[in-house]
PDB file of N, CA, C, O and CB in Angstrom:
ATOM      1  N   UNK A   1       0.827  -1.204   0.000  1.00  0.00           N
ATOM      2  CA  UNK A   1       0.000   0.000   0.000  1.00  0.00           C
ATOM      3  C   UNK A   1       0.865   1.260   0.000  1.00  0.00           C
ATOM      4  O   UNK A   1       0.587   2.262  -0.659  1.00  0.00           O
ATOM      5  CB  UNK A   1      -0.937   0.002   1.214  1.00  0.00           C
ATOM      6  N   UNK A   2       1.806   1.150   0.693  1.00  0.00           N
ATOM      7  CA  UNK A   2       2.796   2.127   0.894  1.00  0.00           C
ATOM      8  C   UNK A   2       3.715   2.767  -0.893  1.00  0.00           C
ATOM      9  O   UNK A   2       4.213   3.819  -1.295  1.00  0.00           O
ATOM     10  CB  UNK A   2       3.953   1.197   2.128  1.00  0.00           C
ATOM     11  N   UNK A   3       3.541   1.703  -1.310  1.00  0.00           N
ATOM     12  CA  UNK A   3       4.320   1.601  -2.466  1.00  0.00           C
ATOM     13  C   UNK A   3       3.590   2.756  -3.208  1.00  0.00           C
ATOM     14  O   UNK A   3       4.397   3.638  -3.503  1.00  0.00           O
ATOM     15  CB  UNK A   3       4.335   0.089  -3.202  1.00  0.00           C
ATOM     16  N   UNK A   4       2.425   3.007  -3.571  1.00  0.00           N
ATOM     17  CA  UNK A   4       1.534   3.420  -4.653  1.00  0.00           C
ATOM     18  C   UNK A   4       1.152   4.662  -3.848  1.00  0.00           C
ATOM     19  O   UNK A   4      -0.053   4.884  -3.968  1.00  0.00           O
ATOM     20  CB  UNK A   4       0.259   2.324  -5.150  1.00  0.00           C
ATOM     21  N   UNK A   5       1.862   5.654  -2.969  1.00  0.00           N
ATOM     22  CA  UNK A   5       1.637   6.746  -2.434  1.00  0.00           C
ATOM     23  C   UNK A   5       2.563   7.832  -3.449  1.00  0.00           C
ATOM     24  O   UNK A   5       3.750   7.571  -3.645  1.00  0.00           O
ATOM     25  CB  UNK A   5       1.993   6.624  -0.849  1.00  0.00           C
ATOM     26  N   UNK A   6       2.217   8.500  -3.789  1.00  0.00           N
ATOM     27  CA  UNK A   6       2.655   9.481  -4.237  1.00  0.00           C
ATOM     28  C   UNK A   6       3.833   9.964  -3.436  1.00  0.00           C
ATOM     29  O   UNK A   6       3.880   9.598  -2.262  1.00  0.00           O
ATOM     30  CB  UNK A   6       1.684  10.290  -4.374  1.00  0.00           C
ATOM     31  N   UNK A   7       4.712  10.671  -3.865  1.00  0.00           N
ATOM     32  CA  UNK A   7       6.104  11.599  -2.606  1.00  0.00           C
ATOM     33  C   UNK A   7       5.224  12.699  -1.610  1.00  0.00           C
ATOM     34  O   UNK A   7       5.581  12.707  -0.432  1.00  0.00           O
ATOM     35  CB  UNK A   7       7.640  12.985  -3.798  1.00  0.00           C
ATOM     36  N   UNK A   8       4.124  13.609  -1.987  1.00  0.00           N
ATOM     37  CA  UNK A   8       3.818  14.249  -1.283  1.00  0.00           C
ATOM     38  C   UNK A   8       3.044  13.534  -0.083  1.00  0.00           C
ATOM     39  O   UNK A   8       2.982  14.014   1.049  1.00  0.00           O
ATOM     40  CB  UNK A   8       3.321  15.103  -1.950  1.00  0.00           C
ATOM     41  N   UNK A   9       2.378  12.152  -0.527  1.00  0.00           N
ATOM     42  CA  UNK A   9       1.382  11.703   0.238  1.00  0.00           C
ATOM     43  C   UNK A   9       2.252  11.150   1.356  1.00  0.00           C
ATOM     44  O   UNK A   9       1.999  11.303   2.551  1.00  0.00           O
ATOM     45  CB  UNK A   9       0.392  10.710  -0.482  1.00  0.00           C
ATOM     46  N   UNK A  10       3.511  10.360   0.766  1.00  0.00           N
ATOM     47  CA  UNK A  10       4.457   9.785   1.618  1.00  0.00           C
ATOM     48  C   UNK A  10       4.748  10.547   2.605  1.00  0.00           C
ATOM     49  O   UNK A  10       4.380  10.215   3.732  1.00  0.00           O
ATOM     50  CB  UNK A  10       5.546   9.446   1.050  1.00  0.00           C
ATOM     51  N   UNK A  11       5.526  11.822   2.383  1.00  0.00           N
ATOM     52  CA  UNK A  11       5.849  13.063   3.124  1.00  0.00           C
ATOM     53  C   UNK A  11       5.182  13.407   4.488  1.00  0.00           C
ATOM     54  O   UNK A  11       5.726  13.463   5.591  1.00  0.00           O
ATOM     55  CB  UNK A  11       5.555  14.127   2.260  1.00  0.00           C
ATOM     56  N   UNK A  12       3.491  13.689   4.063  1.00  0.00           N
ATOM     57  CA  UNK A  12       2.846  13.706   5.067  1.00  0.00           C
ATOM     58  C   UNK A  12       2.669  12.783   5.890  1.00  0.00           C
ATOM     59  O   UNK A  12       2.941  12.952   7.079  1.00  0.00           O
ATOM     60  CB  UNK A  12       2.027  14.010   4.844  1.00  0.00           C
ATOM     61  N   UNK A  13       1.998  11.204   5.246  1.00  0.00           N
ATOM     62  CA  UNK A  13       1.579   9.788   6.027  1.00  0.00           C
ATOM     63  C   UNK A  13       2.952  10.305   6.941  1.00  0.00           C
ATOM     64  O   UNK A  13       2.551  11.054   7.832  1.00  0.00           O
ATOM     65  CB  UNK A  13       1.587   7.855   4.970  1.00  0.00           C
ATOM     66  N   UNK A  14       4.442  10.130   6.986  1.00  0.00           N
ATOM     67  CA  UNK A  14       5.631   9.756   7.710  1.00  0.00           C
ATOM     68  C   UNK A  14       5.369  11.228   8.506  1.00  0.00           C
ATOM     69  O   UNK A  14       5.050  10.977   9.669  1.00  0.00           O
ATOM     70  CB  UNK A  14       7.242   9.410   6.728  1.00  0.00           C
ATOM     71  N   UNK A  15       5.392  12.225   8.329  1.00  0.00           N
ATOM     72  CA  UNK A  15       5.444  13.532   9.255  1.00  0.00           C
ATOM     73  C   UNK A  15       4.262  13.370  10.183  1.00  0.00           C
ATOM     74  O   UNK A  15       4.338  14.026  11.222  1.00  0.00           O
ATOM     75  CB  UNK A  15       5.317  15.029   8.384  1.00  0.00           C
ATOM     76  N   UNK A  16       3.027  12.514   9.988  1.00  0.00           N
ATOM     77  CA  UNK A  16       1.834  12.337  11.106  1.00  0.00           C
ATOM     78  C   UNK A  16       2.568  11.435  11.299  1.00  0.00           C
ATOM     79  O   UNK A  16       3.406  12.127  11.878  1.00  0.00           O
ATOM     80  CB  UNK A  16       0.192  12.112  10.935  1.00  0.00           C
ATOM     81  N   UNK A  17       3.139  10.135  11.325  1.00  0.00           N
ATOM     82  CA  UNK A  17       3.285   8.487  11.819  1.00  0.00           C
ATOM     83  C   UNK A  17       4.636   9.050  12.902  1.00  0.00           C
ATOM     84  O   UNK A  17       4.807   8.418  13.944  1.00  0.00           O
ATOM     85  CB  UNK A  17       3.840   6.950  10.169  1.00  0.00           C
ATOM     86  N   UNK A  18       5.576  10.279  12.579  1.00  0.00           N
ATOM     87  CA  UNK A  18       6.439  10.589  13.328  1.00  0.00           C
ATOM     88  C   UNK A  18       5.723  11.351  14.923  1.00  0.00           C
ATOM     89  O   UNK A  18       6.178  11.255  16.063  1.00  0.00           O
ATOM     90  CB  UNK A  18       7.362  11.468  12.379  1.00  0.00           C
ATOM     91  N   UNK A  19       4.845  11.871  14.586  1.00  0.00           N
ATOM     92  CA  UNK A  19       4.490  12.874  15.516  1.00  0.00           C
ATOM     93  C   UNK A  19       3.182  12.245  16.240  1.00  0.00           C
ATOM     94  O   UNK A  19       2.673  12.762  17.234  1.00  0.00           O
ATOM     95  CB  UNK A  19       4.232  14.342  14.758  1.00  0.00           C
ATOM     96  N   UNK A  20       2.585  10.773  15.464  1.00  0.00           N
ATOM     97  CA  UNK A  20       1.591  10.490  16.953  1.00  0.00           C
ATOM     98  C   UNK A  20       0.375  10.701  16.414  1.00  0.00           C
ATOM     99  O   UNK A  20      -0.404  10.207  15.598  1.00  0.00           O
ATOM    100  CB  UNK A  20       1.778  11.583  18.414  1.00  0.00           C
ATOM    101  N   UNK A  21       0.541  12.059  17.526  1.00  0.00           N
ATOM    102  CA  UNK A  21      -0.762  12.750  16.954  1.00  0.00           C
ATOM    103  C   UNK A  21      -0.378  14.407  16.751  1.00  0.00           C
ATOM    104  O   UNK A  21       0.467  15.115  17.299  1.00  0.00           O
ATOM    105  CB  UNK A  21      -2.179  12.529  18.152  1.00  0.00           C
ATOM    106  N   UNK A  22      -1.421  14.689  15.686  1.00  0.00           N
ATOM    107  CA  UNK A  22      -0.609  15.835  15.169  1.00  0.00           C
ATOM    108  C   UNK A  22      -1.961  16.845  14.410  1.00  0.00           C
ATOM    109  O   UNK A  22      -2.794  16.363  13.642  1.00  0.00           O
ATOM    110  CB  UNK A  22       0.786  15.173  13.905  1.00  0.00           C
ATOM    111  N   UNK A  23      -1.921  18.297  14.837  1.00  0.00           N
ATOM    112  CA  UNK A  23      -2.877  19.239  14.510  1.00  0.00           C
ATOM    113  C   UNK A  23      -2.858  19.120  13.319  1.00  0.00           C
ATOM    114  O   UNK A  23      -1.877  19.202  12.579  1.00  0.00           O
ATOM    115  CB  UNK A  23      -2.754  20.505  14.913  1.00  0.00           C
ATOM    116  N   UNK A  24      -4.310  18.850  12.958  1.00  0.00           N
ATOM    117  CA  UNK A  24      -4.357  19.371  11.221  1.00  0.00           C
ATOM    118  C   UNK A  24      -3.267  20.528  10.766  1.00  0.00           C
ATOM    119  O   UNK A  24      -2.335  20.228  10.020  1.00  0.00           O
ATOM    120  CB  UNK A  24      -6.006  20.157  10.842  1.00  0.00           C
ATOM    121  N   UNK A  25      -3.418  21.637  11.180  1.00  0.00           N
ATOM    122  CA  UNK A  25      -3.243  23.285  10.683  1.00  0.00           C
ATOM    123  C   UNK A  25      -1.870  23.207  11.002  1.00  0.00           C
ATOM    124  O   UNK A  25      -1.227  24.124  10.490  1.00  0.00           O
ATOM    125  CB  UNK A  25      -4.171  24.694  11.555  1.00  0.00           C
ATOM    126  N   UNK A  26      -1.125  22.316  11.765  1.00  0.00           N
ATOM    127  CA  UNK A  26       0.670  22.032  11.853  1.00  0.00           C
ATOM    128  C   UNK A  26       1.283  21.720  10.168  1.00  0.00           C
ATOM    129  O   UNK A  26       2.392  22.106   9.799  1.00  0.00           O
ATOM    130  CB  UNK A  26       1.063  20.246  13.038  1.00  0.00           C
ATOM    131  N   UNK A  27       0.155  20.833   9.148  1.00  0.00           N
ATOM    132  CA  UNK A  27       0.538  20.243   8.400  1.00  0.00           C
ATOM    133  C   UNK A  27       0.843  21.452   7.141  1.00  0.00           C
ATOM    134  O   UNK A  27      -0.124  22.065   6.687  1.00  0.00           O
ATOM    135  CB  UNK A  27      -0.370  19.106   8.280  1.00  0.00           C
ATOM    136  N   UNK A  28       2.329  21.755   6.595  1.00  0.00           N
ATOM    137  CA  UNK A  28       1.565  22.959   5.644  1.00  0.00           C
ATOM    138  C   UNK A  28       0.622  22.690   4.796  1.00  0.00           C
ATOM    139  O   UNK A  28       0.023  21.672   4.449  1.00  0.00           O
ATOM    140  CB  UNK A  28       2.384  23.643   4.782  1.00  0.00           C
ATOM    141  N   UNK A  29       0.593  24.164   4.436  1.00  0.00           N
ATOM    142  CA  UNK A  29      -0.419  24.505   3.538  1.00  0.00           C
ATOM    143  C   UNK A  29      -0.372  23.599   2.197  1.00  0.00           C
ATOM    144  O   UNK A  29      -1.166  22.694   1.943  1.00  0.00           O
ATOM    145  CB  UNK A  29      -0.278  26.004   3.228  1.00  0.00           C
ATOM    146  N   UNK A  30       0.605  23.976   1.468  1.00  0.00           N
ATOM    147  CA  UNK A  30       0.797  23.285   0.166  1.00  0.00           C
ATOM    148  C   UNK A  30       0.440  21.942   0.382  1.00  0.00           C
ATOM    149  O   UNK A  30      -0.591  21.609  -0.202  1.00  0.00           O
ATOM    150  CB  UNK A  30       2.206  23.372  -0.396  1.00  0.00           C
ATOM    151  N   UNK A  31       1.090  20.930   1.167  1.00  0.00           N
ATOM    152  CA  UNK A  31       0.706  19.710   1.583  1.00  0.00           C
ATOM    153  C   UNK A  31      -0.316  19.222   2.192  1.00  0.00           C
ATOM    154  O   UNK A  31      -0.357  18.034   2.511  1.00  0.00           O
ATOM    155  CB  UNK A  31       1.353  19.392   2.108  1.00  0.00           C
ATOM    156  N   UNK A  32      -1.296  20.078   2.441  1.00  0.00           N
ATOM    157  CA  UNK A  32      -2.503  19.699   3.097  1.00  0.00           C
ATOM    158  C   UNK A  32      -3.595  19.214   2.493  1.00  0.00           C
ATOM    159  O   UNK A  32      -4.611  18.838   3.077  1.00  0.00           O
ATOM    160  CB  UNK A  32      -2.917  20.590   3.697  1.00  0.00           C
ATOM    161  N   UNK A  33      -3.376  19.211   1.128  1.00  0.00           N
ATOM    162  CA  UNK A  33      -4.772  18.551  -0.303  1.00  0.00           C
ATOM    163  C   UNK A  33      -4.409  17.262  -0.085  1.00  0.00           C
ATOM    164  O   UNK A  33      -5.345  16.625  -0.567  1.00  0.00           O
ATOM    165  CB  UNK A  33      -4.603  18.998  -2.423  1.00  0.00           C
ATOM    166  N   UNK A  34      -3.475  16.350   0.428  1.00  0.00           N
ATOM    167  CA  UNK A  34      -3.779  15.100   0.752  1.00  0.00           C
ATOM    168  C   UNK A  34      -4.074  14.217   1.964  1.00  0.00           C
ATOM    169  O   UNK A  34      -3.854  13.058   2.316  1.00  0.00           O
ATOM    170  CB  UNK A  34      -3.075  14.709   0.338  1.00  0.00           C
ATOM    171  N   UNK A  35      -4.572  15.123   2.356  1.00  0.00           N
ATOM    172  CA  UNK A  35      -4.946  14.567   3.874  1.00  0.00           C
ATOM    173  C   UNK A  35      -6.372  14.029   3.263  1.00  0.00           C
ATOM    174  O   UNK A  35      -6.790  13.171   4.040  1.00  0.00           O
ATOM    175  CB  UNK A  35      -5.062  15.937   5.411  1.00  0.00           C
ATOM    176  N   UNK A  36      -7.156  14.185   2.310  1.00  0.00           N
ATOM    177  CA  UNK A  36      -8.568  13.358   1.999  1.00  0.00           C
ATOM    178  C   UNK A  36      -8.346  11.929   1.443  1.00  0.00           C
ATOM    179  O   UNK A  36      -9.034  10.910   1.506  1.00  0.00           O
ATOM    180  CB  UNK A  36      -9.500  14.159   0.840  1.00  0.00           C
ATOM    181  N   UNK A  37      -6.694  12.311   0.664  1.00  0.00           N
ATOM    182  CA  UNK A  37      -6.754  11.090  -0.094  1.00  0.00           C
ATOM    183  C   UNK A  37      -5.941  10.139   1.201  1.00  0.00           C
ATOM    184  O   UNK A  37      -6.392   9.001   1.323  1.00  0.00           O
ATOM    185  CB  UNK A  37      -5.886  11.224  -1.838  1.00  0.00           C
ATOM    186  N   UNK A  38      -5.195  10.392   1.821  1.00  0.00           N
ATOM    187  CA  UNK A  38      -4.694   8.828   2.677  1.00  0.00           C
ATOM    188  C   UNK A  38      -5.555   8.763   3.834  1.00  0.00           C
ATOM    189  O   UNK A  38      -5.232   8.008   4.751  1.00  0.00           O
ATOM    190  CB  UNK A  38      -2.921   8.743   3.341  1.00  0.00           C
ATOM    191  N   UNK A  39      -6.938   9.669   3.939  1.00  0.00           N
ATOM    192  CA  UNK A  39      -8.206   9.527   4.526  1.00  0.00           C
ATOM    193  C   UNK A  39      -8.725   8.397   3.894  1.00  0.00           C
ATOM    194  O   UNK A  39      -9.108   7.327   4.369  1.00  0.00           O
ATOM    195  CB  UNK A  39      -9.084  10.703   4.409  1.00  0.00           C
ATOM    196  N   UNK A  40      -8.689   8.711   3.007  1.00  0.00           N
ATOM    197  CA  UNK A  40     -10.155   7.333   2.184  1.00  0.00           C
ATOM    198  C   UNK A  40      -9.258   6.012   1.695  1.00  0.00           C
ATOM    199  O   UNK A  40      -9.708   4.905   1.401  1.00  0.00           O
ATOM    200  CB  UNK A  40     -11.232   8.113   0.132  1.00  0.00           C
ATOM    201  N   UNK A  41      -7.817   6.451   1.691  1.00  0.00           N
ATOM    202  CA  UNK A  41      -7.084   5.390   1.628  1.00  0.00           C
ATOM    203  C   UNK A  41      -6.746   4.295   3.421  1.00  0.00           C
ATOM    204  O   UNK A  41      -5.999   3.370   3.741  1.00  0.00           O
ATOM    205  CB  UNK A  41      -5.703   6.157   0.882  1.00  0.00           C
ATOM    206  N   UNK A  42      -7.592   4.966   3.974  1.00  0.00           N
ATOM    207  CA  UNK A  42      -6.983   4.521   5.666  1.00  0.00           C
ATOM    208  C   UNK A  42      -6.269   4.685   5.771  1.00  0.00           C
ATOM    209  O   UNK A  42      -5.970   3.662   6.386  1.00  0.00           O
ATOM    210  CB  UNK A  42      -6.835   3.512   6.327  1.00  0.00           C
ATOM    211  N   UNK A  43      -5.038   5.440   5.703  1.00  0.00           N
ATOM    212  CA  UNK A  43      -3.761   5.297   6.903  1.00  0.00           C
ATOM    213  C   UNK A  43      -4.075   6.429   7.733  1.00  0.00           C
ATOM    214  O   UNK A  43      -3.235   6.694   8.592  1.00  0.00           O
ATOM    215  CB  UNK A  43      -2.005   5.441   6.320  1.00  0.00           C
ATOM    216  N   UNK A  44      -4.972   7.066   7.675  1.00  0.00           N
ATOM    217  CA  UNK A  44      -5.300   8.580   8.369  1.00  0.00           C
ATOM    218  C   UNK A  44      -6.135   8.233   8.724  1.00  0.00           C
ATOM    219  O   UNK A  44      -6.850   7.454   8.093  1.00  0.00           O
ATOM    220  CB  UNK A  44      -5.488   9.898   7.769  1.00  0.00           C
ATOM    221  N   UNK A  45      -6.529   8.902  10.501  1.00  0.00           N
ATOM    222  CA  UNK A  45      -8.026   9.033  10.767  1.00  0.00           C
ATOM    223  C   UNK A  45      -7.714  10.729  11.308  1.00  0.00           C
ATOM    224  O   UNK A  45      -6.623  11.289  11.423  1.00  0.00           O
ATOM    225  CB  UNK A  45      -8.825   7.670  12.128  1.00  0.00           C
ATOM    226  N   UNK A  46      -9.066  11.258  11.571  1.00  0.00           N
ATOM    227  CA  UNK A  46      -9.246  12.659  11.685  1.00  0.00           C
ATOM    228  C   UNK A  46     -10.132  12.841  13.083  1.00  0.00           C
ATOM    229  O   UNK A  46     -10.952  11.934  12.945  1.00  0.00           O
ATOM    230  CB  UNK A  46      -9.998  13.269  10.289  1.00  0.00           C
ATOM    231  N   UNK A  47     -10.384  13.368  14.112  1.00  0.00           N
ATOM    232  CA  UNK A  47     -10.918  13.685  15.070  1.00  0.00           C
ATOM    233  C   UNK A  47     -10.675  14.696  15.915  1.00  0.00           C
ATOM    234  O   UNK A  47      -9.526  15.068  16.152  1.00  0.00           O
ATOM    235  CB  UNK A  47     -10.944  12.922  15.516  1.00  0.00           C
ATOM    236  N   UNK A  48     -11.911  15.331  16.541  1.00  0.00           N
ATOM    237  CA  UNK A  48     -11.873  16.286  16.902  1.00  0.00           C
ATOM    238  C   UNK A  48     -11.899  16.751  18.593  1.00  0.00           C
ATOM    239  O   UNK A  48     -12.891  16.328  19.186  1.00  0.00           O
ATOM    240  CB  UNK A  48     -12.681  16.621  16.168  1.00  0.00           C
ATOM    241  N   UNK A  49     -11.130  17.395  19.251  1.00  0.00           N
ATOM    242  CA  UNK A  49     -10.664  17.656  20.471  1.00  0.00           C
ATOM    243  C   UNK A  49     -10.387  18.486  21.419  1.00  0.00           C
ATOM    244  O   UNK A  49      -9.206  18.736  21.176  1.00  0.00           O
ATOM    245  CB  UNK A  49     -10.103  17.417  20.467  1.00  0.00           C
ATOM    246  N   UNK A  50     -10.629  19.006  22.214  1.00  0.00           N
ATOM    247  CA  UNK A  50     -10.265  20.239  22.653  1.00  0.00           C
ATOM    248  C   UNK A  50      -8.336  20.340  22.689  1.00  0.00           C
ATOM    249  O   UNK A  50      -7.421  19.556  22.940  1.00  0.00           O
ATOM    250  CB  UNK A  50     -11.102  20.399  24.247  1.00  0.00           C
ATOM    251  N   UNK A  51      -8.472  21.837  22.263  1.00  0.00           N
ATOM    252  CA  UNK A  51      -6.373  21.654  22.519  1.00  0.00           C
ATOM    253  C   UNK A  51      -5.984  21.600  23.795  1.00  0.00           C
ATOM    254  O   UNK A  51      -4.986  21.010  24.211  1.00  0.00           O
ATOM    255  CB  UNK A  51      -5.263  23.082  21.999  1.00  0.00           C
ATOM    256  N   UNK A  52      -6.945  22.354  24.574  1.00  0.00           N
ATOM    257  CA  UNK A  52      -6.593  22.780  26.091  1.00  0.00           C
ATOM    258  C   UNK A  52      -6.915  21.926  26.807  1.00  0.00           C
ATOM    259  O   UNK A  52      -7.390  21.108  26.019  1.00  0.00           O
ATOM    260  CB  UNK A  52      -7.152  23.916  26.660  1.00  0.00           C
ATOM    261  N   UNK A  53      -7.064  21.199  28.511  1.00  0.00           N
ATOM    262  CA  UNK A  53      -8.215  20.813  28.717  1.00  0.00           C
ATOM    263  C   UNK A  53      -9.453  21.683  29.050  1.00  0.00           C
ATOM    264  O   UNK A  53     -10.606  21.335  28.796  1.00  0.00           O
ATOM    265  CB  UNK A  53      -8.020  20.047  29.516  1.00  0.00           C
ATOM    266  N   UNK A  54      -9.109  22.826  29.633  1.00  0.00           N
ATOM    267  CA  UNK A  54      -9.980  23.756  29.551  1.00  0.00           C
ATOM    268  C   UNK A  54     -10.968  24.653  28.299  1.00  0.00           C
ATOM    269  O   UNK A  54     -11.682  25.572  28.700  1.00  0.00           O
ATOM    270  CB  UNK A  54      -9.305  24.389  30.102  1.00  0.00           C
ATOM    271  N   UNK A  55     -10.952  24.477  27.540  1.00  0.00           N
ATOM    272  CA  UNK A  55     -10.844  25.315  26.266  1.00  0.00           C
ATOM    273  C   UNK A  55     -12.247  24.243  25.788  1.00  0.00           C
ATOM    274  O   UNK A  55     -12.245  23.014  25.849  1.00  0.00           O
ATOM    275  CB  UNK A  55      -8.994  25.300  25.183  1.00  0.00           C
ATOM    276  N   UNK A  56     -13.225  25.005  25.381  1.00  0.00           N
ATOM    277  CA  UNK A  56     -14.686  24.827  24.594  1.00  0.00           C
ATOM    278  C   UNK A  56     -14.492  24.646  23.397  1.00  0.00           C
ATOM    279  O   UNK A  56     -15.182  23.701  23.016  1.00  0.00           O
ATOM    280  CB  UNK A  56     -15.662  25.933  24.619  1.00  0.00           C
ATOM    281  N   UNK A  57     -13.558  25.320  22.155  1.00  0.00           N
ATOM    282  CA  UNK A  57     -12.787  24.932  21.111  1.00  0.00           C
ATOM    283  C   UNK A  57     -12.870  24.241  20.641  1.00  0.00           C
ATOM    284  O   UNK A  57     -13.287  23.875  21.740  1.00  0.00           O
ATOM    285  CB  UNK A  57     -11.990  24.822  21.102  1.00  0.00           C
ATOM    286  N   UNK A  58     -12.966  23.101  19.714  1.00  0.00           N
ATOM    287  CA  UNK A  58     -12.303  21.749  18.977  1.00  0.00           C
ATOM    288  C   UNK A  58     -11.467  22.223  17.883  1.00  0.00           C
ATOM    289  O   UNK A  58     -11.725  22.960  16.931  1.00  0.00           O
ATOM    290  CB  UNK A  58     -13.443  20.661  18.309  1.00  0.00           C
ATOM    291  N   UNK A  59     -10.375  21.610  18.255  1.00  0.00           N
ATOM    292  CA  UNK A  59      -9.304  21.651  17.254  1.00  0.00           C
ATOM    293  C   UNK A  59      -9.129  19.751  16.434  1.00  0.00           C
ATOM    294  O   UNK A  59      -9.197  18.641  16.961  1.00  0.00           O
ATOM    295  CB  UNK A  59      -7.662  22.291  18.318  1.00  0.00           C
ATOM    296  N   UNK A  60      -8.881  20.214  14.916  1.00  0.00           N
ATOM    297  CA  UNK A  60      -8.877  19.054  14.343  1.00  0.00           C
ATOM    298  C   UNK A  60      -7.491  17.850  14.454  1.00  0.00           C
ATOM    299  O   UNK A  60      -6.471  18.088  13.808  1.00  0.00           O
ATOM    300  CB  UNK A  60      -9.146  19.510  13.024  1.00  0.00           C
ATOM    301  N   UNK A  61      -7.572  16.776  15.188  1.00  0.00           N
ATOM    302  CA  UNK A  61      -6.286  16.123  14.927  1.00  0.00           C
ATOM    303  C   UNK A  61      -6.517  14.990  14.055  1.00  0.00           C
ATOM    304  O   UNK A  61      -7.583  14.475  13.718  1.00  0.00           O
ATOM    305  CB  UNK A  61      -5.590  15.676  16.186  1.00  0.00           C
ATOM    306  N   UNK A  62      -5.274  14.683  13.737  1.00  0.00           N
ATOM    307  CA  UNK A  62      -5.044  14.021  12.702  1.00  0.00           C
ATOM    308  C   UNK A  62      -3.763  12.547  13.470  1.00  0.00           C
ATOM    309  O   UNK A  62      -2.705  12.727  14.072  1.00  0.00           O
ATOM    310  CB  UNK A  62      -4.420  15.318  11.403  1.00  0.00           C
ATOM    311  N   UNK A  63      -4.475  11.177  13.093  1.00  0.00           N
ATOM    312  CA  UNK A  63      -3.497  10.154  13.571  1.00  0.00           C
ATOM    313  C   UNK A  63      -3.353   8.774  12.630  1.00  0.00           C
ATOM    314  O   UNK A  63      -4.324   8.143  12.212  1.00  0.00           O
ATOM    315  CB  UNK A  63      -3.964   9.742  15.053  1.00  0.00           C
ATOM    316  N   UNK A  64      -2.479   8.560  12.474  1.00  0.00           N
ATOM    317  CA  UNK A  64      -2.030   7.712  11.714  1.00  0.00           C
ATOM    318  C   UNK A  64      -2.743   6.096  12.203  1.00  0.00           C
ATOM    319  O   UNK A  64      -2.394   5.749  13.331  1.00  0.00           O
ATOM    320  CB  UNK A  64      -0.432   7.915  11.793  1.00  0.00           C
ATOM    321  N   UNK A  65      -3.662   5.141  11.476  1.00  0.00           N
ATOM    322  CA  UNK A  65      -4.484   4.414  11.882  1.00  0.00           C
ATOM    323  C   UNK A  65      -3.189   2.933  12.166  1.00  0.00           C
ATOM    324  O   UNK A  65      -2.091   2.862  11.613  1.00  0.00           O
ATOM    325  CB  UNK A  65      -5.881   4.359  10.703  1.00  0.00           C
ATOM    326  N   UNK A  66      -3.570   2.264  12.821  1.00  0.00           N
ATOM    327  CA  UNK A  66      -3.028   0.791  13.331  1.00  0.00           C
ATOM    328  C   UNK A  66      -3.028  -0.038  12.090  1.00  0.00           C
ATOM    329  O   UNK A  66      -4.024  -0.161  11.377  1.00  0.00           O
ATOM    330  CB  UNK A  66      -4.032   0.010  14.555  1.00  0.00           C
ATOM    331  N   UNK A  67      -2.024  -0.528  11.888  1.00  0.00           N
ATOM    332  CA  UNK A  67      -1.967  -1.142  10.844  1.00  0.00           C
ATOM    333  C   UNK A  67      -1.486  -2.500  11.252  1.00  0.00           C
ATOM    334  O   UNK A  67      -0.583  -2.787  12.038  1.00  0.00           O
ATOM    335  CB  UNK A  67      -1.222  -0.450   9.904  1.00  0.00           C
ATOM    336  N   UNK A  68      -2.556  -3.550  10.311  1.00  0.00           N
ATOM    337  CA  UNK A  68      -1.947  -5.113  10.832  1.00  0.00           C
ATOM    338  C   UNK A  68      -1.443  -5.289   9.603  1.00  0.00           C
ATOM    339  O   UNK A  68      -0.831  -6.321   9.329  1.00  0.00           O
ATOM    340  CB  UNK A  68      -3.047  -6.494  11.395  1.00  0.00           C
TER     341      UNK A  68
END
């Protein structure tokens, strides 16, 4: 699956799989049109969270899904 990723898609999948979990709006700009495609490809899931614990907010994160 890994094979048939594009360089930009790669780029990102490895910059979220490095960081865990990781704010959408961390990811740049230019690189951010593929966050739908390794969405619908699964290696991405998307959910939403407060940043603070205090904070009413939801901020979007982004985490790299479990892979068997």
């Amino acid at each position: 699956m890994l094979e048939s990723l594009s360089q930009v898609e790669r780029t990102v999948y490895e910059l979220i799989l490095r960081a865990g979990d990781l704010m959408a709006k961390d990811i740049p700009f230019k690189m951010a049109g593929v966050i739908p495609l390794l969405k619908r490809k699964g290696l991405v899931e998307a959910y939403r969270r407060p940043a603070t614990p205090g904070s009413r907010k939801k901020q979007t994160y982004l985490k790299a899904k479990k892979r068997e």
